[in-house]
Each structure stands twice: as structure tokens, then as C-alpha cells.
C-alpha positions in Angstrom: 0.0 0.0 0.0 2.6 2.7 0.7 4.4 2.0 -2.4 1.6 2.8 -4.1 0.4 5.9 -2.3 4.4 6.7 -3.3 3.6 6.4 -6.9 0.5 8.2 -6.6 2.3 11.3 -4.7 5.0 11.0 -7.4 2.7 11.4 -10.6 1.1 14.0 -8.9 4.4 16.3 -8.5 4.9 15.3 -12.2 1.1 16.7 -13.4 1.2 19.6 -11.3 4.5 20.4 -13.0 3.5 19.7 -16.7 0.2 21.6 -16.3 2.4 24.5 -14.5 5.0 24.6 -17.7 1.5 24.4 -20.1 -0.1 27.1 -17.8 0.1 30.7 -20.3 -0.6 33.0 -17.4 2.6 31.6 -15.1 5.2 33.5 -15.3 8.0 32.0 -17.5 11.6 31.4 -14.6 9.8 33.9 -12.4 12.0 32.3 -9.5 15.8 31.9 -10.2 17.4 29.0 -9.1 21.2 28.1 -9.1 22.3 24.8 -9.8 22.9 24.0 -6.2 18.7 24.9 -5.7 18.6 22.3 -8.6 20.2 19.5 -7.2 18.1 20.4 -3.8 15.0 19.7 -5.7 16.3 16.9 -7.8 17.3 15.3 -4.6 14.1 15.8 -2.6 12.0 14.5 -5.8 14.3 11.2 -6.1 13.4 10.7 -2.5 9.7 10.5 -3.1 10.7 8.2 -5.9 13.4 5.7 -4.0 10.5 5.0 -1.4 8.5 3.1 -3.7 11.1 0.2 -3.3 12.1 1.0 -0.1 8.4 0.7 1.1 8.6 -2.7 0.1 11.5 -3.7 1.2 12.6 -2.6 4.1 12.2 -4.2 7.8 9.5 -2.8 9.3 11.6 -0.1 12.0 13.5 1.1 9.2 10.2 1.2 6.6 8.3 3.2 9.2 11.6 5.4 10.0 12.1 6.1 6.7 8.1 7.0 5.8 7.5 9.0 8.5 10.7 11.4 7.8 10.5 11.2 3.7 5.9 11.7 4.3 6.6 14.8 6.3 9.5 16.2 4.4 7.4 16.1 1.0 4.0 17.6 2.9 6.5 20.6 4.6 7.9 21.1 0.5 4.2 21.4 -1.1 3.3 23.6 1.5 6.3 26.0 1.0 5.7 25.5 -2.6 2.3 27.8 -2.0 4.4 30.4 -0.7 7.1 30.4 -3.7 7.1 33.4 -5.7 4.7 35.6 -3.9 1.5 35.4 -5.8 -1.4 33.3 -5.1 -1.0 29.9 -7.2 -3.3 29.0 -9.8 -6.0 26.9 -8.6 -5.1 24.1 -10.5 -1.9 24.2 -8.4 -3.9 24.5 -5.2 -5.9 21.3 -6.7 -2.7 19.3 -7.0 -1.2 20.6 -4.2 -3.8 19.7 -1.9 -4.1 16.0 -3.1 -0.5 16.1 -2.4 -0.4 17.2 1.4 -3.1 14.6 1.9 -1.2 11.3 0.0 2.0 12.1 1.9 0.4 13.3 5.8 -1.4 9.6 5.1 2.1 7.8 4.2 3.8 9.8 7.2 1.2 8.7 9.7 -0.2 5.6 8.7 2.0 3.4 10.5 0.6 1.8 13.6 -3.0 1.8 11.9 -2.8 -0.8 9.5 -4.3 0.8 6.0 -7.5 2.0 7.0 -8.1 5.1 6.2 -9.7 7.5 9.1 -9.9 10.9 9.2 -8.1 11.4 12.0 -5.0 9.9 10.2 -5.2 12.4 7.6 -3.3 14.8 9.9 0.0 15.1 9.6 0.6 15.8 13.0 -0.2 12.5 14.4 2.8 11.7 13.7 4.3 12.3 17.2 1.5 10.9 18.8 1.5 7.3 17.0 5.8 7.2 17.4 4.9 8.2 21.1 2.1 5.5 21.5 4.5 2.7 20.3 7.2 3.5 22.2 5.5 3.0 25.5 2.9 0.3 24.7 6.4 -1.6 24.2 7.4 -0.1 27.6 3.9 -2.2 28.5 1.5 0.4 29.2 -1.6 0.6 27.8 -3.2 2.0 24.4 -5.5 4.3 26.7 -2.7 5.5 29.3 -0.5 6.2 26.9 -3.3 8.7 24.6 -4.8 9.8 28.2 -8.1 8.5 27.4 -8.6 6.9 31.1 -9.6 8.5 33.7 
């Protein structure tokens, strides 16, 4: 399943980038970038791009490890991407974009959940909370101690 939701987040990067170099009204190198900027975001899309193996193969601490840092680096990127040249993106962008923060909050915080979908996992902020829980139900306390759902 996450190899997949990888592929998905990948083609999405890619469409939102055709349809941006299609896009008449965007502003032709608008935002100058040095080869070293390049790299940067060669590097950070390769990442997205080496997790579909890795997802598969990788033991499970090292699988969740590496999910968790690579889902929450890509949802921090497109959300600084909305910020990147100081007008407000197209709304095709803001389409993609959104699809985007969703497919990799999901990836960074679906471990410990099996592949249900819930809402709840939809934010990426659960992340802490889900590391946190596993840590200490292997320390042999409770689900509810540990999310303070006891009284």
C-alpha cells in the first residue's frame, strides 16, 4: 500500500509540473534558481521516488523510519511550494497541491493503523503521537494510558 500511495504522490508532482510549464498565465523562470537549488529539488524528488522500493523492502523499524521522515518532508515542501514566488497559485496548483499534502500526511502517519483510512489519520501531526504510543505500549502500558483516554 505505501508503495503505491508513493507512486501516486510522485505522478502527482509530475502533473502539477506539466500543467504549471502548459499554464500561459505563469510567469515563465519567475523564481531563479542556481544549480545548487537544482540539485536540492532533484534530490528531494528522487526521494519521493526511491521510497517506492524502499516501502517494500525494508524491515518494518526502518520502513516506518524512513516513511515517516520522507511523508513529512514532502507535505512541509508542497506547503512552502504555495508560498514560492509571492503570488497566489493557480487553482489548478492549489488542486494538486492539496491532493498532495493529503497522499503524503497519510504515508507519514499511517503506520501503527494498518491501511485504514480514518480521518483522523489524515493529519499530519499524528505523527508524534503514533511514534509516542509505540514507544511506550512496548514499555507495557496501555493503548488508553498512553493517549490519556482513562480516567
Amino acid at each position: 500500500m505505501l508503495s503505491t500511495l508513493w507512486i501516486f504522490a510522485v505522478m502527482n508532482y509530475i502533473y502539477a509540473d506539466v500543467f504549471t510549464a502548459m499554464d500561459p498565465s505563469a510567469e515563465g523562470g519567475s523564481v531563479r534558481m542556481s544549480h545548487g537549488m537544482m540539485l536540492g529539488a532533484a534530490a528531494l524528488m528522487e526521494t519521493a521516488m526511491v521510497m517506492v522500493p524502499l516501502s517494500r523492502f525494508l524491515r518494518y523499524r526502518a520502513n516506518r523510519w524512513a516513511n515517516i521522515v520522507a511523508g513529512v518532508m514532502h507535505t512541509m515542501a508542497v506547503i512552502l511550494s504555495l508560498f514560492v514566488g509571492g503570488a497566489m497559485p493557480a487553482s489548478y496548483y492549489l488542486l494538486v497541491a492539496s491532493v498532495e499534502v493529503i497522499s503524503t500526511s497519510f504515508i507519514a502517519t499511517m503506520h501503527g493503523s494498518g491501511t485504514t483510512l480514518k480521518l483522523a489519520d489524515l493529519c499530519w501531526v499524528r505523527v508524534w503521537t503514533r511514534w509516542r504510543a509505540k514507544q511506550e505500549l512496548r514499555r507495557g502500558e496501555t493503548f488508553d494510558n498512553v493517549l490519556g483516554t482513562t480516567a
